[in-house]
RODRENFI-74443 format. One line per field, with one value per residue (C-alpha): residue in one letter; residue number from 1; y, z, x. Coordinates in Angstrom, 2 decimals, decimal comma. Layout:
N
r	(a; ...)
k	(NUM; ...)
yy	(Y; ...)
zz	(Z; ...)
xx	(X; ...)
//
This chain:
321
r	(x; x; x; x; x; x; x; x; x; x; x; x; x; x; x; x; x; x; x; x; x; x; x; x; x; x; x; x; x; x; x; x; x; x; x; x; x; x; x; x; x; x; x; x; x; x; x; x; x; x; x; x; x; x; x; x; x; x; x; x; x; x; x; x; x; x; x; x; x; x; x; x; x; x; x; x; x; x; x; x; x; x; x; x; x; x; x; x; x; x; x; x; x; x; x; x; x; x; x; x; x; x; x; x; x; x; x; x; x; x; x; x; x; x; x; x; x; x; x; x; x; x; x; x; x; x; x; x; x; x; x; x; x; x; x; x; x; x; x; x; x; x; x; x; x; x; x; x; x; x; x; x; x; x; x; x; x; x; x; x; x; x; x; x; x; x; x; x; x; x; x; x; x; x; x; x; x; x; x; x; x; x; x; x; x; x; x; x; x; x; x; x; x; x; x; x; x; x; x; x; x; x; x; x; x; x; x; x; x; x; x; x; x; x; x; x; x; x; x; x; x; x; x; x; x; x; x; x; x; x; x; x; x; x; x; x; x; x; x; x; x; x; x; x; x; x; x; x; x; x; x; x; x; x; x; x; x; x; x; x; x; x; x; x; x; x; x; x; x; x; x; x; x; x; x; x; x; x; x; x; x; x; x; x; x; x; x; x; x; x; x; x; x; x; x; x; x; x; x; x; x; x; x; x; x; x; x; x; x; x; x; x; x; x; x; x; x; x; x; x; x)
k	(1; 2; 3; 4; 5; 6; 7; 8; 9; 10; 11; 12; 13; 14; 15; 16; 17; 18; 19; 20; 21; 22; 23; 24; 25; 26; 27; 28; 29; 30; 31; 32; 33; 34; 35; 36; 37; 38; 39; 40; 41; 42; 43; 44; 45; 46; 47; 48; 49; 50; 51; 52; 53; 54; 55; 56; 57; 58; 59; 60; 61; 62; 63; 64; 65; 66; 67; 68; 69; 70; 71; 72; 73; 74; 75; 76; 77; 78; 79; 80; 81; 82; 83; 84; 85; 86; 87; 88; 89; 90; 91; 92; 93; 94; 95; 96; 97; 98; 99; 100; 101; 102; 103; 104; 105; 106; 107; 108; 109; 110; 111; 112; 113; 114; 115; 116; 117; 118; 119; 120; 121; 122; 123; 124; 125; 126; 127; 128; 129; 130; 131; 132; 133; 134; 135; 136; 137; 138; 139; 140; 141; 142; 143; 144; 145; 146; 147; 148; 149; 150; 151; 152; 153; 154; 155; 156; 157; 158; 159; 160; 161; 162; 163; 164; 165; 166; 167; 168; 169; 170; 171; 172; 173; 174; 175; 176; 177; 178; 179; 180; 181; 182; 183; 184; 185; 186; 187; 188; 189; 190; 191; 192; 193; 194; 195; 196; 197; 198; 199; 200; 201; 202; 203; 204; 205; 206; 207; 208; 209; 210; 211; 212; 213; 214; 215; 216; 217; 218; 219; 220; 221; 222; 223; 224; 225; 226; 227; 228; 229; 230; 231; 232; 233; 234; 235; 236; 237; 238; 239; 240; 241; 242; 243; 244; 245; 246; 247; 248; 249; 250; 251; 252; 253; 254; 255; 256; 257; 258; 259; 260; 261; 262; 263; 264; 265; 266; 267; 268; 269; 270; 271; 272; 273; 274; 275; 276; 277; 278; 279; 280; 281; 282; 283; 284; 285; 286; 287; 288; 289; 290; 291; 292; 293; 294; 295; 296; 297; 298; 299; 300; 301; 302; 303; 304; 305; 306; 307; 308; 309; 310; 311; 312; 313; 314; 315; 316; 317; 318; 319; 320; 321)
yy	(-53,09; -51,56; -53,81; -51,63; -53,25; -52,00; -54,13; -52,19; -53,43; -51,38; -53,09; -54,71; -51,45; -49,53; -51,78; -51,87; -48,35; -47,71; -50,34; -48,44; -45,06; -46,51; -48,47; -44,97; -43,22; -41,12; -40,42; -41,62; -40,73; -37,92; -40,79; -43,36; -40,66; -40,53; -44,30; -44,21; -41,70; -43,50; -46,89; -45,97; -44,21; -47,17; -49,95; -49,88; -50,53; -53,86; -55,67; -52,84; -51,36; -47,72; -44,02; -41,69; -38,12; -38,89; -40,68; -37,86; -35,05; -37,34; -37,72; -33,54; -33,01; -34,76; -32,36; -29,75; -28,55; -25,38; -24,64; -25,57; -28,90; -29,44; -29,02; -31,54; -33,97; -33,56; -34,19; -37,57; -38,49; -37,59; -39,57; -42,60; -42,56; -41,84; -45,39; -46,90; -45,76; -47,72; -50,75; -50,93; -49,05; -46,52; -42,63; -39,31; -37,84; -34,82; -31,05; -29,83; -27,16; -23,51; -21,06; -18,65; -15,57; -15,89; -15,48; -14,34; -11,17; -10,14; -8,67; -4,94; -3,88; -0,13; 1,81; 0,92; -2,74; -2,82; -1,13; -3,66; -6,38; -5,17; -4,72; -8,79; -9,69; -7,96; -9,30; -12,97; -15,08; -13,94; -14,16; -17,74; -18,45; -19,12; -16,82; -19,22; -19,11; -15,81; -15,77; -12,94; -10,81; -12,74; -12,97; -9,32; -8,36; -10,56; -8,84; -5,57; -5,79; -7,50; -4,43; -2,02; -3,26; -5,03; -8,42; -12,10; -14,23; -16,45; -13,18; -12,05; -15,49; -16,15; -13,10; -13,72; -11,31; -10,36; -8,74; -6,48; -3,03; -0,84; 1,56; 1,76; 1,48; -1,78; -5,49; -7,51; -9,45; -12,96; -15,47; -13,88; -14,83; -15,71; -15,26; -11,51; -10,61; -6,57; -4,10; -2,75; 0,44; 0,76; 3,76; 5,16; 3,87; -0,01; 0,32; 1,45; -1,12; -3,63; -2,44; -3,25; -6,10; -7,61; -6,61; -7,63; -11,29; -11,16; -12,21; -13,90; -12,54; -15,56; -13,65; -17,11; -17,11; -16,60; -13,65; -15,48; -18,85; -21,07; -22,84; -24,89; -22,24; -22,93; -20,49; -20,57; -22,02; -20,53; -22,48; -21,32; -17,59; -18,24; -20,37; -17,18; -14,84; -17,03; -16,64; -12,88; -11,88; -14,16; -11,92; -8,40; -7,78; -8,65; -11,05; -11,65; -13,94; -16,50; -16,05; -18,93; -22,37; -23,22; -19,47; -17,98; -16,18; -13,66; -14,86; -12,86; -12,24; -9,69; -7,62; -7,38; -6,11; -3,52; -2,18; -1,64; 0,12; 2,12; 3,20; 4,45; 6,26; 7,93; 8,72; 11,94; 10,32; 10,00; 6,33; 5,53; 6,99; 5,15; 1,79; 1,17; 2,30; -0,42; -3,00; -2,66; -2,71; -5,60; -7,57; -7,79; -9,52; -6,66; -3,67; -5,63; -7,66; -4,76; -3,44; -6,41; -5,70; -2,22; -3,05; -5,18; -2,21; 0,09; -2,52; -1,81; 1,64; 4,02; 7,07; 5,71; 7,58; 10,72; 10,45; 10,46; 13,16; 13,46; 11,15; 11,80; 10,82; 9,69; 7,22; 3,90; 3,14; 4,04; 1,29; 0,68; 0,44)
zz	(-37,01; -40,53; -43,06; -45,69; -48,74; -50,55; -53,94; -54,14; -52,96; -49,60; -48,73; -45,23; -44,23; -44,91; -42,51; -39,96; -39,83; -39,74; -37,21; -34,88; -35,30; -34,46; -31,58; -30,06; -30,62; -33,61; -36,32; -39,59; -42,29; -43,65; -43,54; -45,29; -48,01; -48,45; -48,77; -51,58; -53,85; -53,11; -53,65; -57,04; -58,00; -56,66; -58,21; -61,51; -59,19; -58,89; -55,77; -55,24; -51,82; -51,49; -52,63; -54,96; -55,14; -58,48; -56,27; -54,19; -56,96; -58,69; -55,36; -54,96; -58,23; -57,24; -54,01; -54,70; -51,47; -49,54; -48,16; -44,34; -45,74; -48,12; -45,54; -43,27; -46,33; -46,11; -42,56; -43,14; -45,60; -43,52; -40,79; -43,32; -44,29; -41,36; -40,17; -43,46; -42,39; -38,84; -41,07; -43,19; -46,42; -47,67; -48,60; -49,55; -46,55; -48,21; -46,32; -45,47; -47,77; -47,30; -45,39; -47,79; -46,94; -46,13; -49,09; -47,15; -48,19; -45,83; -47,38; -45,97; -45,78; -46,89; -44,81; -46,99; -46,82; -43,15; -42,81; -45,35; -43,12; -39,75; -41,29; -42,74; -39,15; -37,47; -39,86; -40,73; -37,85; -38,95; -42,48; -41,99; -39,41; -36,76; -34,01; -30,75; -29,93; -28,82; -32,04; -32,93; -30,29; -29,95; -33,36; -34,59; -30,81; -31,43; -35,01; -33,72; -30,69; -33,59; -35,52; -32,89; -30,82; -33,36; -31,53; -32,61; -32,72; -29,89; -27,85; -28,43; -27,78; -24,37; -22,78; -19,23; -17,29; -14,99; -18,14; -18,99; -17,00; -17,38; -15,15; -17,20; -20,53; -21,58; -21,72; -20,11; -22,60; -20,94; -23,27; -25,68; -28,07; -26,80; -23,73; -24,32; -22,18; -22,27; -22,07; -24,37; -24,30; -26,00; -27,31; -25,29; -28,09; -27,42; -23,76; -24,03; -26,19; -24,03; -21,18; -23,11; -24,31; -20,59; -19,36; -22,33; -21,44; -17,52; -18,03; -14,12; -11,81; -11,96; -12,66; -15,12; -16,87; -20,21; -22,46; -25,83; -24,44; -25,62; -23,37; -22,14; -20,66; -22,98; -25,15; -29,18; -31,15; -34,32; -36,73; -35,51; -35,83; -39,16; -40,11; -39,44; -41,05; -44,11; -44,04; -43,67; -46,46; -49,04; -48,61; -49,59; -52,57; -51,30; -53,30; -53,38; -56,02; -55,13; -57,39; -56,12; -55,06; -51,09; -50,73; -47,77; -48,86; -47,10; -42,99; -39,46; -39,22; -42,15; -39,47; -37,43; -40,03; -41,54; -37,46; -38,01; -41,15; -39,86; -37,38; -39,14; -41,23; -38,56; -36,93; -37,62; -35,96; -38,09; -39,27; -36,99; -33,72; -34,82; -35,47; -31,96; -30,36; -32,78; -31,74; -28,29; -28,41; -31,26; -28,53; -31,55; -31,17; -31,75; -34,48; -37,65; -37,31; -37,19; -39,63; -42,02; -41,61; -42,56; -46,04; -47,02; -46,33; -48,48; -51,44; -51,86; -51,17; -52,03; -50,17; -46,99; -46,97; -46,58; -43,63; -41,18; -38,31; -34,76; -33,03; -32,19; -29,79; -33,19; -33,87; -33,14; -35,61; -34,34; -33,72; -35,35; -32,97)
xx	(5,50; 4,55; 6,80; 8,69; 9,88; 12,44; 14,35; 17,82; 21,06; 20,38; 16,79; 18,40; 20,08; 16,96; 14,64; 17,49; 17,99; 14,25; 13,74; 16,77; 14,72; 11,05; 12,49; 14,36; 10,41; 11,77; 8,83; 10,46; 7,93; 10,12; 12,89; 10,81; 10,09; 13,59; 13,62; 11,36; 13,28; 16,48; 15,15; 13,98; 17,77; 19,75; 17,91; 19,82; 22,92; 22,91; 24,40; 26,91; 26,40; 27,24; 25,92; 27,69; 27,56; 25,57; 23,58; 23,50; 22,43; 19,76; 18,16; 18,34; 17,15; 13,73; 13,83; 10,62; 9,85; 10,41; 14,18; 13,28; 12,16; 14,80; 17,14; 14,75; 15,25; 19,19; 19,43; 17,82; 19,51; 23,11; 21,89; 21,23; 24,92; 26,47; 24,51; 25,84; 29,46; 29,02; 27,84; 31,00; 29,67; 31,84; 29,79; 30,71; 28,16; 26,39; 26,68; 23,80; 22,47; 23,61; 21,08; 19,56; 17,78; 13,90; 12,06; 8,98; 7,58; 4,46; 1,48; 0,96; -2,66; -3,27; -5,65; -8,83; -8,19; -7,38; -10,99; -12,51; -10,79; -12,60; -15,86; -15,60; -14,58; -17,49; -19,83; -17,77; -20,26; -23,60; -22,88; -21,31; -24,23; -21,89; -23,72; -24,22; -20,71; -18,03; -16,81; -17,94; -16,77; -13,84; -11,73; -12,31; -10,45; -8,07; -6,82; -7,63; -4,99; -2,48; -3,16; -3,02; -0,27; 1,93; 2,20; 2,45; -0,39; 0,88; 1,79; -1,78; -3,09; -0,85; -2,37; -4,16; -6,91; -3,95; -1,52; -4,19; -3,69; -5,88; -4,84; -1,64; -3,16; -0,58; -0,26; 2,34; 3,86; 5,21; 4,93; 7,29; 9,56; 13,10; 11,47; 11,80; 8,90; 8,49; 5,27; 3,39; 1,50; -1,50; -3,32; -6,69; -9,04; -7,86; -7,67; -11,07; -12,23; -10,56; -12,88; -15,90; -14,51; -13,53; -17,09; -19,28; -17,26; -17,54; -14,18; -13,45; -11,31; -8,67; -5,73; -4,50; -7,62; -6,55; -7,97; -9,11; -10,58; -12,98; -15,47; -12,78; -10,68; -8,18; -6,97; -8,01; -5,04; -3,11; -4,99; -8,26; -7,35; -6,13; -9,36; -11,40; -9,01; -8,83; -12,62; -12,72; -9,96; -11,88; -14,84; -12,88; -11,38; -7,54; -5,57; -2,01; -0,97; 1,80; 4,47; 6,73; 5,72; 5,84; 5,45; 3,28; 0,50; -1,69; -1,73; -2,68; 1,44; 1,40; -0,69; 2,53; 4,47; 1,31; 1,55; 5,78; 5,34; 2,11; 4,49; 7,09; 4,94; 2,97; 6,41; 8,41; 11,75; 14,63; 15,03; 18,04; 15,90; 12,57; 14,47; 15,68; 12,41; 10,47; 12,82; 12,24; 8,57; 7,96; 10,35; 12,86; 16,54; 18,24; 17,47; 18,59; 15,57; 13,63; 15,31; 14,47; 10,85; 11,19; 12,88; 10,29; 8,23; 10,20; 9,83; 6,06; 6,42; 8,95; 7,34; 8,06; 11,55; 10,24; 8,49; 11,34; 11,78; 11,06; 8,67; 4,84; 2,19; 0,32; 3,01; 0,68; -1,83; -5,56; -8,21; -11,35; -14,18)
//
């Protein structure tokens, strides 16, 4: 076992608590990162056992790290002191930190960068000499059913031979989130596309073979779409500074929230019809989610408020063949 050495009054309980989380299987590198920065406040304590809410605040003040983690780093350190408190040693245990709002705010691709983005992803495996593989056919279908159906990634990567109808012209959405499985209709152009893009494939007839598989059968993971997407928005002329640290820049998700706001700008609905329809098919919690998407939305453009009224056949955004 990895020894961890540790000089302030708390060195035994450190190892022992460490030792009682490696022995249960828990990972405790996030713990022993918390060891570290404590180690290095409580060595001007002497022999005294214990951790003040000084303690406490010098330890926060050392915390830069995004709020999900912070509040990782806080959970650790509660579980530290409650195992102090079973060991005799008086602490003021910490709350965790409140819940602030997300401070995500998703890129939204005008019409001339979406096009700039398809044109990179037809042309992203010859320029980066990656031909011998599906690649090419495969990741520019992929963002092109994000775009055109509004889904998540894992959604779109989930999807087997037998949730494709194309009878029906929509994809059976299983693998959802909350387990919110619904259907999705998509628009002639896709459905089309999807036929070419089944048969240029010979995608088998195994009803669980999945859509967007490698050679393996298995189905490409998040990090590869977002490898390849990386790729293709470094070669337009899209850039979205980051103007806080930890913050998420430009990723395959802000193709979701481009599709809501296409929507409601190709829609003619007032704002309270369009809302619950959106919810429904994004496979939303309820329309206050939705909602939240659409504000972000009206941040970046204030014209959007006009284009409320009754709902259209053109509502989905079109795809690029």
């Amino acid at each position: 076992m990895e020894m961890n050495n540790y000089s302030c009054s708390l060195n035994n309980e450190m190892k022992k608590y460490l030792e009682l989380l490696e022995s249960a299987g828990k990972h405790t590198s996030h713990v022993k990162s918390l060891f570290n920065v404590l180690n290095r406040i409580l060595q001007s304590k002497g022999s005294q056992k214990y951790i003040s809410e000084a303690d406490v605040l010098a330890w926060d003040s050392q915390l830069d790290c995004s709020p999900a983690t912070r509040k990782k780093s806080y959970s650790a350190l509660r579980g530290f002191m409650k195992y102090l408190t079973t060991c005799g040693i008086s602490c003021k245990i910490p709350q965790l930190p409140r819940a602030i709002g997300t401070r995500y705010s998703p890129y939204i691709f005008n019409k001339q960068e979406w096009n700039s983005i398809i044109t990179e992803a037809d042309n992203l495996a010859s320029s980066l000499k990656r031909t011998g593989t599906d690649m090419p056919i495969i990741f520019p279908m992929i963002i092109r059913v994000l775009y055109s159906c509004g889904l998540r990634l894992s959604e779109a990567l989930s999807l087997k031979t037998a949730d494709i109808d194309l009878k029906n012209e929509c994809l059976i959405i299983r693998k959802a989130k909350r387990k919110k499985q619904r259907i999705v209709p998509m628009k002639s152009s896709m459905t089309e596309l999807m036929k070419l893009f089944i048969f240029r494939l010979g995608l088998p007839a195994d009803a669980d073979a999945y859509l967007f598989a490698g050679t393996d059968g298995k189905p490409y993971s998040n990090s590869w779409v977002q490898r390849w997407f990386n790729a293709t928005i470094e070669r337009t002329e899209i850039r979205c500074e980051r103007s806080r640290i930890h913050e998420r820049g430009i990723c395959p998700h802000c193709i979701r929230h481009t599709f809501t706001f296409c929507s409601f700008q190709n829609s003619t609905n007032t704002f309270e019809e369009m809302v619950p329809f959106l919810s429904t098919y994004l496979g939303h919690a309820n329309i206050m989610e939705t909602d939240h998407y659409l504000r972000f939305s009206y941040e970046l453009y204030e014209e959007a408020h006009s284009l409320i009224s009754e709902y259209t056949n053109g509502i989905f955004p079109e795809v690029v063949k």
